[in-house]
N, C-alpha and C positions, 0 to 999 in steps of 0.2 A: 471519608469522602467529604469537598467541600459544597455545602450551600451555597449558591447565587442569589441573590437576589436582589434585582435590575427593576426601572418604569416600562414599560412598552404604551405607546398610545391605546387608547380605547377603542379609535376606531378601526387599529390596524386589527386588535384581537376580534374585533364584529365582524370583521371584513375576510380575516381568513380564519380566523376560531382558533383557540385557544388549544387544543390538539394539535395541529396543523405546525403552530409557532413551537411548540414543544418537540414534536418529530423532526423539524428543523435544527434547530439546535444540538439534538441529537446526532442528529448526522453528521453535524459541524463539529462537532466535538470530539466524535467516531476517526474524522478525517482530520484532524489535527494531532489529535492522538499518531494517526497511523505516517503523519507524514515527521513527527517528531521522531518516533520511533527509526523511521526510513534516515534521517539522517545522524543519527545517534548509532546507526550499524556503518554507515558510509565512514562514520569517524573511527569505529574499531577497527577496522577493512586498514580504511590509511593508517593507523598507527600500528598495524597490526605488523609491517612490515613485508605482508604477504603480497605478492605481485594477481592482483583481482584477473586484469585482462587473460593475463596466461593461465589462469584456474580454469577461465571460463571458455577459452579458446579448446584446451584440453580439455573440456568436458564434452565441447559437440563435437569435436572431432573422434573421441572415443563414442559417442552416443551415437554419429555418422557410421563408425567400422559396425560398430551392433549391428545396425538400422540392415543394411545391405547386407550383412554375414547373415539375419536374419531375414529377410528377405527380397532375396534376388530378381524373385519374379516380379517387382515393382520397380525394376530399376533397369529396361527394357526399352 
């Protein structure tokens, strides 16, 4: 894992505390991670050769037959 270490003003850490600014970045970093991740699958998908929309098309429409085979009496 790598170390950071950045200035931040003094009076931003008074003003929102030094926890706060930490939790922050965490999350920022949580969400950079996950949107990295998000397109580093998008790039396997397209190279994968595999046609995404028709997976996904055939998925709710097999989830759809389920849905209904299993229940009818919602579908009234």
């Amino acid at each position: 894992m790598t170390v950071l270490e950045f200035e931040i003003e003094d009076q931003l850490v008074k003003n929102m505390g030094l926890h706060m600014i930490k939790n922050f970045l965490s999350r920022q970093i949580a969400f950079l991670k996950v949107t990295y991740l998000g397109e580093k699958i998008s790039q396997v998908i397209q190279h994968s050769g595999i046609d995404h929309d028709k997976e996904v098309e055939e998925a709710r429409q097999e989830a759809w037959q389920e849905y209904k085979t299993k229940n009818p009496q919602n579908l009234q």
